[in-house]
PAPAPA-513390 format. One record per residue (C-alpha): y negated, x, z negated; residue in three letters. Coordinates in nm, 4 decimals. Example, Ala and Ser with C-alpha at 12.3 -4.5 7.8 and 13.67 -1.06 7.14 Angstrom:
% PAPAPA-513390
<atom y="0.4500" x="1.2300" z="-0.7800" residu="ALA"/>
<atom y="0.1060" x="1.3670" z="-0.7140" residu="SER"/>
This chain:
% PAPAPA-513390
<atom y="3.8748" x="2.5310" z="0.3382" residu="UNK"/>
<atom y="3.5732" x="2.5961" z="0.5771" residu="UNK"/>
<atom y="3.4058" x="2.2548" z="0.7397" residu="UNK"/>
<atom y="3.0523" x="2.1898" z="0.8276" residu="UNK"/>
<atom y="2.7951" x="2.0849" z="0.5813" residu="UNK"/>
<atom y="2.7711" x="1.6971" z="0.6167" residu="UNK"/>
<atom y="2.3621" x="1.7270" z="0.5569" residu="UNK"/>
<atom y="2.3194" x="2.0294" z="0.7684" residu="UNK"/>
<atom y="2.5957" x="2.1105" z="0.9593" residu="UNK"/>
<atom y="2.5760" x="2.4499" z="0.8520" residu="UNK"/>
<atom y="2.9080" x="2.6778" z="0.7147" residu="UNK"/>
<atom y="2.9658" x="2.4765" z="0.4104" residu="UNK"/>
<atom y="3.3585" x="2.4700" z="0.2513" residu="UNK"/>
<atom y="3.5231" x="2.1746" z="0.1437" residu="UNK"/>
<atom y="3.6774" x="2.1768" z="-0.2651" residu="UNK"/>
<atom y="3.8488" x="1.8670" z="-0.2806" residu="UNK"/>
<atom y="3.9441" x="1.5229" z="-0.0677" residu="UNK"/>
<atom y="4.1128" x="1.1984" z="-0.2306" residu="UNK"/>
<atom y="4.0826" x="0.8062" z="-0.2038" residu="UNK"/>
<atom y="3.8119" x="0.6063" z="-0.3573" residu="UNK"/>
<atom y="3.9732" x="0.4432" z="-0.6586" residu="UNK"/>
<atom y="3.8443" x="0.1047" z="-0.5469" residu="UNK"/>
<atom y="3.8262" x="0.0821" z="-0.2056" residu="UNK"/>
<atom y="3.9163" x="0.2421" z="0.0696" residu="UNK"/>
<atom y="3.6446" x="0.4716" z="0.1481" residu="UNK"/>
<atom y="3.7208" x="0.8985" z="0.1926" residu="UNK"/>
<atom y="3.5208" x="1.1277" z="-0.0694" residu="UNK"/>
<atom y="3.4820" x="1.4937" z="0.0172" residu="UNK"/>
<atom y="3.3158" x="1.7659" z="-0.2562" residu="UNK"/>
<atom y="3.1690" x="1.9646" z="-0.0633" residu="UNK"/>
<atom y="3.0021" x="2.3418" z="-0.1396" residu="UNK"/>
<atom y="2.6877" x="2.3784" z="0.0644" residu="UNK"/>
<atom y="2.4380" x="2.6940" z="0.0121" residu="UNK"/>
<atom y="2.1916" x="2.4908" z="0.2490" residu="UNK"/>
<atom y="2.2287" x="2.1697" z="0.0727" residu="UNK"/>
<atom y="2.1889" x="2.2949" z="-0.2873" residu="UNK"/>
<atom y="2.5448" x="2.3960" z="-0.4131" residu="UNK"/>
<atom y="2.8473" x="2.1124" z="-0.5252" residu="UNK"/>
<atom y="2.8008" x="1.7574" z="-0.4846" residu="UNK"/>
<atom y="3.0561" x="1.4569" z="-0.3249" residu="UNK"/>
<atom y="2.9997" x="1.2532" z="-0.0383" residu="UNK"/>
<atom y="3.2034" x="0.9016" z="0.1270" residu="UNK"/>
<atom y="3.2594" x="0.9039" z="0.4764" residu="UNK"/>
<atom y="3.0346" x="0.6456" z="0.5085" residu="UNK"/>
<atom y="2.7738" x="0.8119" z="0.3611" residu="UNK"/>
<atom y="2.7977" x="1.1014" z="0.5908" residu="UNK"/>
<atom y="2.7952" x="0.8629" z="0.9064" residu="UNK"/>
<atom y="2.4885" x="0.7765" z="0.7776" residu="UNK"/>
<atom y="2.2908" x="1.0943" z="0.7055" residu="UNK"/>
<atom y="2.3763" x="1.1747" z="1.0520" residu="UNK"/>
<atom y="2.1028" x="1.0002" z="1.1945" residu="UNK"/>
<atom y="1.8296" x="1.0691" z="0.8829" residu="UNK"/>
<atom y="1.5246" x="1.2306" z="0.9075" residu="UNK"/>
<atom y="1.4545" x="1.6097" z="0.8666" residu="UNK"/>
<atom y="1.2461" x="1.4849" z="0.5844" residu="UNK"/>
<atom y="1.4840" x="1.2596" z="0.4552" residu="UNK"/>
<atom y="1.7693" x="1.5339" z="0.3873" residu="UNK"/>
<atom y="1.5300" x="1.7538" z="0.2435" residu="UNK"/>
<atom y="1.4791" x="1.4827" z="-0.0552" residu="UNK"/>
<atom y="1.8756" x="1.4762" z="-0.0199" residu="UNK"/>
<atom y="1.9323" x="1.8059" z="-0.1099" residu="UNK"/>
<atom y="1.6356" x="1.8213" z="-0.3503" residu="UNK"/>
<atom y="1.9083" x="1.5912" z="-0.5289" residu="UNK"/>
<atom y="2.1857" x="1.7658" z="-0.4779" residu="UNK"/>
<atom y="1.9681" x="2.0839" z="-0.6210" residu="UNK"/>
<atom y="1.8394" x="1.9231" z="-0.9195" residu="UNK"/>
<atom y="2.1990" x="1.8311" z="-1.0341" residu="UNK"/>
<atom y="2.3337" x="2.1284" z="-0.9723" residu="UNK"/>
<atom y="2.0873" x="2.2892" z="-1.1565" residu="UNK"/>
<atom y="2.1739" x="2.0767" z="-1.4252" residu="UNK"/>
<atom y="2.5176" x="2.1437" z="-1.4988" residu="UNK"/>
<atom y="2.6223" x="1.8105" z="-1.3441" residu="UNK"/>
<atom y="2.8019" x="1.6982" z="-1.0005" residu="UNK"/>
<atom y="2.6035" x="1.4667" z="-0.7975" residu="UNK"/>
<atom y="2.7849" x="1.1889" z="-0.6172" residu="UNK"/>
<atom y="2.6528" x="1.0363" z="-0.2958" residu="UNK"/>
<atom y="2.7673" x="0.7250" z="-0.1593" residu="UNK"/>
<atom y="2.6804" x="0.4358" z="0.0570" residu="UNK"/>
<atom y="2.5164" x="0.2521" z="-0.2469" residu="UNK"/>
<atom y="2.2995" x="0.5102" z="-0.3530" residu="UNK"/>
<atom y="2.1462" x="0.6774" z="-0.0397" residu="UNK"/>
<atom y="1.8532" x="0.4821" z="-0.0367" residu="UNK"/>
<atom y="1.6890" x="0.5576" z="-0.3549" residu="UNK"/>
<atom y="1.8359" x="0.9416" z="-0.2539" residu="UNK"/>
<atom y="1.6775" x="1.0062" z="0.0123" residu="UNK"/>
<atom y="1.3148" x="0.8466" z="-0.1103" residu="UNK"/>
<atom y="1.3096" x="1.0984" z="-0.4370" residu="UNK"/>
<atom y="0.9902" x="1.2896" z="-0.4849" residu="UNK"/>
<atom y="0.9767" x="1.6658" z="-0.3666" residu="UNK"/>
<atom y="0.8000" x="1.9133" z="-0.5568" residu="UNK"/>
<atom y="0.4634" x="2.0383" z="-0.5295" residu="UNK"/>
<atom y="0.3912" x="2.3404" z="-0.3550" residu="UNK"/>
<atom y="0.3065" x="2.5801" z="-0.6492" residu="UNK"/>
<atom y="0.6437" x="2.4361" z="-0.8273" residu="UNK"/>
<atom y="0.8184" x="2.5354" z="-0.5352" residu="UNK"/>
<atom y="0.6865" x="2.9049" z="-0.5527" residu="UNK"/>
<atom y="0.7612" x="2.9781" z="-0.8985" residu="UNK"/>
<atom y="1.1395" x="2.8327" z="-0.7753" residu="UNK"/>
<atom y="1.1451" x="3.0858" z="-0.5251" residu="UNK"/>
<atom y="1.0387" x="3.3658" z="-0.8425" residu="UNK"/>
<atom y="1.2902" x="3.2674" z="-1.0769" residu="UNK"/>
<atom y="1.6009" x="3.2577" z="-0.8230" residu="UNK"/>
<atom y="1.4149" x="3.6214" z="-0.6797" residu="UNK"/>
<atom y="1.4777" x="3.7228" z="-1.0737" residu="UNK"/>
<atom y="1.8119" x="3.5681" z="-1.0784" residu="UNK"/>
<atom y="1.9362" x="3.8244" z="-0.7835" residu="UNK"/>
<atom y="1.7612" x="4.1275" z="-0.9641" residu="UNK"/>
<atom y="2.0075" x="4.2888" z="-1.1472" residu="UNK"/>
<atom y="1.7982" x="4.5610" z="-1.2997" residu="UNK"/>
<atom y="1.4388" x="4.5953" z="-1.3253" residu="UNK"/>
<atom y="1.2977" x="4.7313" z="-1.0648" residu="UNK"/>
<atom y="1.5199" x="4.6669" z="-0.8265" residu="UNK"/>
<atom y="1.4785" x="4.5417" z="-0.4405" residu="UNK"/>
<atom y="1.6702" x="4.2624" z="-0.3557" residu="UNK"/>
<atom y="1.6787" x="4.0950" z="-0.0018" residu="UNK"/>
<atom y="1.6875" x="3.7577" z="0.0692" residu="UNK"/>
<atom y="1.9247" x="3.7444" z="0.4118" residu="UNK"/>
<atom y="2.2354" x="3.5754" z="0.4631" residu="UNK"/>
<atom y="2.3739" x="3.3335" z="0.2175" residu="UNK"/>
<atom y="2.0528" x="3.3706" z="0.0318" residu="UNK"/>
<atom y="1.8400" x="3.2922" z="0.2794" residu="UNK"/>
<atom y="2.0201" x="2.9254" z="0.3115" residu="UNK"/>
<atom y="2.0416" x="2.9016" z="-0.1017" residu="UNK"/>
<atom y="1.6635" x="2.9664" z="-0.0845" residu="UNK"/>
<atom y="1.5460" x="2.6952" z="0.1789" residu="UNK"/>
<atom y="1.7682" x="2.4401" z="-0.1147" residu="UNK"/>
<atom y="1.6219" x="2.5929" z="-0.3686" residu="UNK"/>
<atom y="1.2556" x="2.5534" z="-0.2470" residu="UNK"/>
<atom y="1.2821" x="2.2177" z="-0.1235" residu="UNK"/>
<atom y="1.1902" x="2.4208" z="0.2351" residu="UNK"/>
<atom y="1.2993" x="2.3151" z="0.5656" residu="UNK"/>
<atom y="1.2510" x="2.6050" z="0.7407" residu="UNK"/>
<atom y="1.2360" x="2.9629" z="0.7008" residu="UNK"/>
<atom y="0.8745" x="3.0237" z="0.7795" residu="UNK"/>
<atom y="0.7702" x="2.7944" z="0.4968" residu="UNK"/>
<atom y="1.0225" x="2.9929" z="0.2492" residu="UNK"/>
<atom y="0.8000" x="3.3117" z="0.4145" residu="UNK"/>
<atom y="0.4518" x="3.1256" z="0.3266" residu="UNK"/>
<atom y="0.6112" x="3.0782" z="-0.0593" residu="UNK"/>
<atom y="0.6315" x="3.4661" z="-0.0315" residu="UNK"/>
<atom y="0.3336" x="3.5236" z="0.0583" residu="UNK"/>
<atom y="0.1175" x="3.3451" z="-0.2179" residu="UNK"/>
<atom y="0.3402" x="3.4640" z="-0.4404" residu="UNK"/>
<atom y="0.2133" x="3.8396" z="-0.3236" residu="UNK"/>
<atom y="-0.1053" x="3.7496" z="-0.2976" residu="UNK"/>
<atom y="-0.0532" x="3.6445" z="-0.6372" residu="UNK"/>
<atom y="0.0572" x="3.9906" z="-0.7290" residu="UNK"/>
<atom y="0.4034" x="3.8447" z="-0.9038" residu="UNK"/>
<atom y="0.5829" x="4.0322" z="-0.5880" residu="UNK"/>
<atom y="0.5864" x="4.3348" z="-0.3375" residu="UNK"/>
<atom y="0.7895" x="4.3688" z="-0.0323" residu="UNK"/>
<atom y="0.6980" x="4.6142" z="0.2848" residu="UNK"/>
<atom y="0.7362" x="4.5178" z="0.6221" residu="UNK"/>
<atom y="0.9444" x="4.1862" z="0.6659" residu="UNK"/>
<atom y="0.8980" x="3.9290" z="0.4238" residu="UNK"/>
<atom y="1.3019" x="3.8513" z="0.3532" residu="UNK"/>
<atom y="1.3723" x="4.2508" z="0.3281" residu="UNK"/>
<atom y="1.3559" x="4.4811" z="-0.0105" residu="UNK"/>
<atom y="1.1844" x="4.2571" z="-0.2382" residu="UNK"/>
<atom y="1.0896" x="4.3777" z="-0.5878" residu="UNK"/>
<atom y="0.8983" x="4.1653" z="-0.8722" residu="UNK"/>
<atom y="0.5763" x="4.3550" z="-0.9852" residu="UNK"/>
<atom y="0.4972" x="4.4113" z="-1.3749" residu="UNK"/>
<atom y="0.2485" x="4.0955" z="-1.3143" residu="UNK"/>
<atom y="0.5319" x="3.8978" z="-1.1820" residu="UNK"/>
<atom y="0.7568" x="3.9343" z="-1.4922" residu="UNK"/>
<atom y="0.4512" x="3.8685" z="-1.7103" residu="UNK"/>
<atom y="0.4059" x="3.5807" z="-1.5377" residu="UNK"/>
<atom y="0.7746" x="3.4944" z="-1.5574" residu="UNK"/>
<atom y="0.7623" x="3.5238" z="-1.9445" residu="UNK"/>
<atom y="0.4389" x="3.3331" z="-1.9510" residu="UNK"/>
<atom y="0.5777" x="3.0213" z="-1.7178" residu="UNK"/>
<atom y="0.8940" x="2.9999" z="-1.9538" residu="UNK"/>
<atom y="0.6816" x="2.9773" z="-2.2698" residu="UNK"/>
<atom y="0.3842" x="2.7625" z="-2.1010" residu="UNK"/>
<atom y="0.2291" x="2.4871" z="-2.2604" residu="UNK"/>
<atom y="0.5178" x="2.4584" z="-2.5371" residu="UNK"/>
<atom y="0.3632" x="2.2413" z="-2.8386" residu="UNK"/>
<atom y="0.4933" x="2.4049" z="-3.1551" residu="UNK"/>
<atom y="0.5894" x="2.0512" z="-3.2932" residu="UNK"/>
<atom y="0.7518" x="1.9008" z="-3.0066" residu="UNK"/>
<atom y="1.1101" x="1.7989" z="-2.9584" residu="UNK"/>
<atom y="1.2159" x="1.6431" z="-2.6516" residu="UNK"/>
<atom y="1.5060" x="1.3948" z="-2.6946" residu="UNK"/>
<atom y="1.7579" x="1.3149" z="-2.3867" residu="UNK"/>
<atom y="1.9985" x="1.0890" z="-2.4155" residu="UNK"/>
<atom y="2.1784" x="0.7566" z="-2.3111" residu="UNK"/>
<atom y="1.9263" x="0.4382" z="-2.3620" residu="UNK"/>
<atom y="2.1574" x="0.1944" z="-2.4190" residu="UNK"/>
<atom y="2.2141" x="-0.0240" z="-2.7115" residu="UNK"/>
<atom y="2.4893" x="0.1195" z="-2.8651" residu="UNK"/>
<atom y="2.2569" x="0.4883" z="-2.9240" residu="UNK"/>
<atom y="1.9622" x="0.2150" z="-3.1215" residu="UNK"/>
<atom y="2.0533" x="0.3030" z="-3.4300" residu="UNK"/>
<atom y="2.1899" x="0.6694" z="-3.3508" residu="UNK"/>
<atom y="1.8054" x="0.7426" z="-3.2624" residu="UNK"/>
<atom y="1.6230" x="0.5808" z="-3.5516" residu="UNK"/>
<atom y="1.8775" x="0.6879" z="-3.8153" residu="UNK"/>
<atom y="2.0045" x="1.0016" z="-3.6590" residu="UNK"/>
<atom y="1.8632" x="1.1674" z="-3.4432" residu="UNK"/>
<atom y="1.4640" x="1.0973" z="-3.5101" residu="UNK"/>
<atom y="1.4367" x="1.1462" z="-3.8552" residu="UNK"/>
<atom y="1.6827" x="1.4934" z="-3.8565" residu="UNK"/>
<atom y="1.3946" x="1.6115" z="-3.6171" residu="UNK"/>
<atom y="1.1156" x="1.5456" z="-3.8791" residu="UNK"/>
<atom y="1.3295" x="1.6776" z="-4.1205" residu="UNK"/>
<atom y="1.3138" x="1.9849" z="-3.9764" residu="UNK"/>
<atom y="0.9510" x="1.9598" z="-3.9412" residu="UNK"/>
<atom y="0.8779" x="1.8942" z="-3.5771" residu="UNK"/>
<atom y="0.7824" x="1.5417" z="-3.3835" residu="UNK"/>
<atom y="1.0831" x="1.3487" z="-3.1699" residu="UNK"/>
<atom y="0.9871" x="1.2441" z="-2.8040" residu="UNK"/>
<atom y="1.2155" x="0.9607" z="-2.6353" residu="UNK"/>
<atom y="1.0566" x="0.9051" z="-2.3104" residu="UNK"/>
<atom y="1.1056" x="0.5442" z="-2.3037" residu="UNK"/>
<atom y="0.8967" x="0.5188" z="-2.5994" residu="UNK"/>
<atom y="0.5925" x="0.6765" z="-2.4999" residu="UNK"/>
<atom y="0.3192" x="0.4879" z="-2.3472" residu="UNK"/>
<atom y="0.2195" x="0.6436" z="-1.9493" residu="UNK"/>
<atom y="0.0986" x="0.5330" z="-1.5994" residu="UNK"/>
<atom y="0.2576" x="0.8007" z="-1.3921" residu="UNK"/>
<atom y="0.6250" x="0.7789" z="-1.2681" residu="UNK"/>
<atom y="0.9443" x="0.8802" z="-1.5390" residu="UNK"/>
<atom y="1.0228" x="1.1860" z="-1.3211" residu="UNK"/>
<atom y="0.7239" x="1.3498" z="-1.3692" residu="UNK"/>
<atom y="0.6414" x="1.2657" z="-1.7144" residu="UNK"/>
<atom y="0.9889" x="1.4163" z="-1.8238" residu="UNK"/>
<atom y="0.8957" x="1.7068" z="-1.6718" residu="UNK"/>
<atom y="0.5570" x="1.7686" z="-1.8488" residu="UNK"/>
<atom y="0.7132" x="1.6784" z="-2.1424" residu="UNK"/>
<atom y="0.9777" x="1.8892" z="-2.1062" residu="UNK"/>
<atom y="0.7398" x="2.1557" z="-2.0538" residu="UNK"/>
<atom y="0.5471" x="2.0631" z="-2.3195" residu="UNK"/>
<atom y="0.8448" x="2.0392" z="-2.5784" residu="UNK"/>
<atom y="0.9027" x="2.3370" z="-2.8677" residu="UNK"/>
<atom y="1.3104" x="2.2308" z="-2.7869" residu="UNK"/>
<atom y="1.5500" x="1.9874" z="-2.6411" residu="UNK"/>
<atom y="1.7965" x="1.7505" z="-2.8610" residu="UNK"/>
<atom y="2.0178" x="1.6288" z="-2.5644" residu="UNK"/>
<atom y="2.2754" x="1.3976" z="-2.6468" residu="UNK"/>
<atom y="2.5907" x="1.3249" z="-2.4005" residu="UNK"/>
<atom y="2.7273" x="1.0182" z="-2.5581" residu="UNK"/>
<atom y="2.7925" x="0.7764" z="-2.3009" residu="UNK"/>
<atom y="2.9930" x="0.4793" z="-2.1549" residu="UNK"/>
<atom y="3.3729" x="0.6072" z="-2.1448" residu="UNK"/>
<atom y="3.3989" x="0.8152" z="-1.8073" residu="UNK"/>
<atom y="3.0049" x="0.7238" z="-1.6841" residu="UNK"/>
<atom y="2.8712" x="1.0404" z="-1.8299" residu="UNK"/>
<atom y="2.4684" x="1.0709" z="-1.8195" residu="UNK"/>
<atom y="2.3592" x="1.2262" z="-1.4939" residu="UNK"/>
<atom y="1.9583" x="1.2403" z="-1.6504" residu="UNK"/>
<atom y="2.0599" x="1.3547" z="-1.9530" residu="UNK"/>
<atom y="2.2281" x="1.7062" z="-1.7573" residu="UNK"/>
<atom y="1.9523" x="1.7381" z="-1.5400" residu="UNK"/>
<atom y="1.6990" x="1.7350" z="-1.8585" residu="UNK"/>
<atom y="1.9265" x="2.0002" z="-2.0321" residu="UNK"/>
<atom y="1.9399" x="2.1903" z="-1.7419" residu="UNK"/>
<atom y="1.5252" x="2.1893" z="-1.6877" residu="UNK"/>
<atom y="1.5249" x="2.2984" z="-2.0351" residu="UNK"/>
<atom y="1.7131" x="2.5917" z="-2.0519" residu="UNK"/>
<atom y="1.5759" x="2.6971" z="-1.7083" residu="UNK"/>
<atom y="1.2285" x="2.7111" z="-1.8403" residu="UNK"/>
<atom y="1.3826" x="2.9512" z="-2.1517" residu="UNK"/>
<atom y="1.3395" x="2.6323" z="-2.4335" residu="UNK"/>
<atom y="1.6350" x="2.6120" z="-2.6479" residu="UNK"/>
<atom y="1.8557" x="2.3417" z="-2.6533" residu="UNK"/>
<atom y="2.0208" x="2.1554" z="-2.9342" residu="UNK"/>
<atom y="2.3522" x="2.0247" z="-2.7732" residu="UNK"/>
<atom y="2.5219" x="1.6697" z="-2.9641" residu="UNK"/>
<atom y="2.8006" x="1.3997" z="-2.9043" residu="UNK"/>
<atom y="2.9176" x="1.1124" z="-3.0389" residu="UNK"/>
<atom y="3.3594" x="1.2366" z="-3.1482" residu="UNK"/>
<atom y="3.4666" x="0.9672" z="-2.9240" residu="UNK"/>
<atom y="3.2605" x="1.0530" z="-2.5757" residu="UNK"/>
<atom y="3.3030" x="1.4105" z="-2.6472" residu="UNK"/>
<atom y="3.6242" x="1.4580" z="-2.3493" residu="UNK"/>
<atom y="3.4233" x="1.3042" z="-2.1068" residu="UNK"/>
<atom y="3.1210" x="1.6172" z="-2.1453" residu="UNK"/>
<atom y="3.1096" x="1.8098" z="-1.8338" residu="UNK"/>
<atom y="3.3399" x="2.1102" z="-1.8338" residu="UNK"/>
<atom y="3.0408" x="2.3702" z="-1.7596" residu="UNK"/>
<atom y="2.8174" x="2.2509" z="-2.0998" residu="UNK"/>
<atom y="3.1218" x="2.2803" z="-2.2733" residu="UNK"/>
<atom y="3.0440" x="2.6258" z="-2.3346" residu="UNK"/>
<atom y="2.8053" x="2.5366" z="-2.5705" residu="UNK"/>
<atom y="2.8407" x="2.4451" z="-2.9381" residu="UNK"/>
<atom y="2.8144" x="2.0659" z="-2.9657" residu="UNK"/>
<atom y="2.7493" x="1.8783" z="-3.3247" residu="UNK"/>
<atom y="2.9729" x="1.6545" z="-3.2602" residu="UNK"/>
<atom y="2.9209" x="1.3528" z="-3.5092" residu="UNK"/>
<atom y="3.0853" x="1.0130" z="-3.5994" residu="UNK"/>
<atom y="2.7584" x="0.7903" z="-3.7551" residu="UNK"/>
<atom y="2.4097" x="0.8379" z="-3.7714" residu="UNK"/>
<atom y="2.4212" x="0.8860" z="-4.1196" residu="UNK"/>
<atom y="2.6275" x="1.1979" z="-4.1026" residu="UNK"/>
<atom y="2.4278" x="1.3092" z="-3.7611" residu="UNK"/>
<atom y="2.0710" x="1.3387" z="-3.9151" residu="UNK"/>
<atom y="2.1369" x="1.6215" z="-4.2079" residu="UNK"/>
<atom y="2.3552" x="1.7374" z="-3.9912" residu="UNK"/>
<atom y="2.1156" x="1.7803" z="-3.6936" residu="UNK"/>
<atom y="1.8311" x="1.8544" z="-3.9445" residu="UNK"/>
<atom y="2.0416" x="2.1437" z="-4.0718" residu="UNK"/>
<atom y="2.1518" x="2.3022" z="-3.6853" residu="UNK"/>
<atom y="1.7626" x="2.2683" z="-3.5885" residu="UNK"/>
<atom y="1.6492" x="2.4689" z="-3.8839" residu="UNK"/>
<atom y="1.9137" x="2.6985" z="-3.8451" residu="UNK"/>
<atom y="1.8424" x="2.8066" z="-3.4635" residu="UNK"/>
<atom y="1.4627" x="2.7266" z="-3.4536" residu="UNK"/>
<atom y="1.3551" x="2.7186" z="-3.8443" residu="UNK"/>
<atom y="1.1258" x="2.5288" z="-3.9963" residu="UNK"/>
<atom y="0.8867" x="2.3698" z="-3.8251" residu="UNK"/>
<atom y="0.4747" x="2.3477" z="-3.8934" residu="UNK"/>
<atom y="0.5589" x="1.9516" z="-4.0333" residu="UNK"/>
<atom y="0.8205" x="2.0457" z="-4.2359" residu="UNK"/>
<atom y="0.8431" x="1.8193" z="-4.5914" residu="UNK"/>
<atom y="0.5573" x="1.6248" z="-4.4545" residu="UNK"/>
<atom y="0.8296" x="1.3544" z="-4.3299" residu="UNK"/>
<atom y="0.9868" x="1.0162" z="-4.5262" residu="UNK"/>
């Protein structure tokens, strides 16, 4: 059913309406090229983002895109706007190489001209955190001046990705990777203590490679940014969606999701009893799904070996 986006108030179409379970309050999902794809919204939430800044529903749908990217469905609501609409936007060279890989998503063969009109051009202004066209047009531009793409006459029209582009493609997907890394996602709570220390961290240096929890490592800049270096940094991902029954891990999607968008692999886990409340759309993938952290780490050790291999520490751990 067709309706207005409630960010934009572009063509947007409405999936689903039903009652709050507590309370009182309408929740729409929504489907929104200009806001970033899926994502639910109260009524009184979307009274309020009718009077927000320009800039603040850019940072809006910057969340909304980052979810969706993910694999996850963002929820916005009354109680949450404020910390929403204050989330950091990427920098300007991030936001080109955006623009590149959803340029490389549309290309079906190499070679190929694609244009960027339409429902594109909308996807595009969510995708590069843009609020206009002309800036999506400027992201173009460096990224010919660059060499990664040619297009002749207007900037939207018959746009191709040069042999330097997909170089730089490969090279962007493999950058700054540490051989020996392993990023770990997952829940923080108490309960996953003992799944880390006797699980999950010692199966990584089993298979020869050194865990990362970002809680655990020492830094001065914000969490956002440090996961994403790390991320960036990491060989692989071990991301692990046990979580409180039906309060699945919002971070620990949007991690996953980085990762396989920047080509690292990604080692997908549950604990048996959490494993129904995984997001239908990673369920694709092949979870090691385990019971005790005694029967996750050789377990784990085995599945990183097997998909990865050894790594450079391997029988160097305790």
């Amino acid at each position: 059913m067709k309706r207005p986006c409630p960010i934009w108030g572009t063509a947007a179409r409405l999936e689903a309406a039903h009652q709050r379970q507590a309370g009182l309050s309408q929740v729409y999902q929504i489907n929104s090229e200009r806001a970033g794809g899926d994502f639910t919204i109260t009524a009184s939430a979307e009274a309020m983002v009718a009077h927000y800044s320009e800039e603040e529903k850019i940072r809006i749908t910057e969340f909304v895109a980052k979810n969706n990217l993910a694999g996850s469905l963002p929820a916005i609501d009354e109680y949450n706007l404020d910390s929403v609409k204050q989330i950091d936007l990427p920098w300007v060279g991030e936001r080109a190489d955006r623009l590149l890989l959803a340029i490389e998503k549309w290309t079906k063969s190499i070679g190929e001209r694609v244009k960027l009109t339409g429902g594109r051009s909308l996807a595009l202004l969510a995708i590069t955190a843009s609020k206009a066209e002309d800036e999506v047009a400027y992201l173009l531009g460096m990224l010919r001046q660059d060499g990664f793409v040619d297009f002749p006459g207007l900037p939207h029209a018959d746009i191709q990705i040069t042999p330097e582009g997909y170089r730089y493609l490969q090279s962007m997907r493999s950058r700054q990777a540490d051989s020996r890394l392993a990023f770990v996602a997952m829940w923080f709570g108490e309960d996953m203590e003992r799944a880390y220390s006797d699980g999950i961290a010692p199966a990584i240096a089993d298979a020869g490679y050194v865990p990362l929890r970002i809680d655990r490592k020492e830094h001065n800049n914000k969490i956002d940014d440090e996961i994403i270096a790390e991320i960036r940094r990491s060989r692989f991902l071990v991301a692990d969606f046990t979580s409180e029954p039906e309060k699945p891990r919002g971070g620990v999607y949007f991690e996953a999701g980085f990762a396989k968008g920047l080509g690292r692999e990604v080692i997908w886990t549950c604990r048996r009893d959490c494993l129904e409340y995984v997001h239908f759309d990673t369920r694709q993938y092949a979870h090691l799904v385990w019971e005790t952290p005694e029967q996750l780490r050789p377990a784990l050790a085995t599945r990183i070996s097997a998909v990865l291999g050894d790594g450079p520490l391997k029988g160097m751990s305790n």
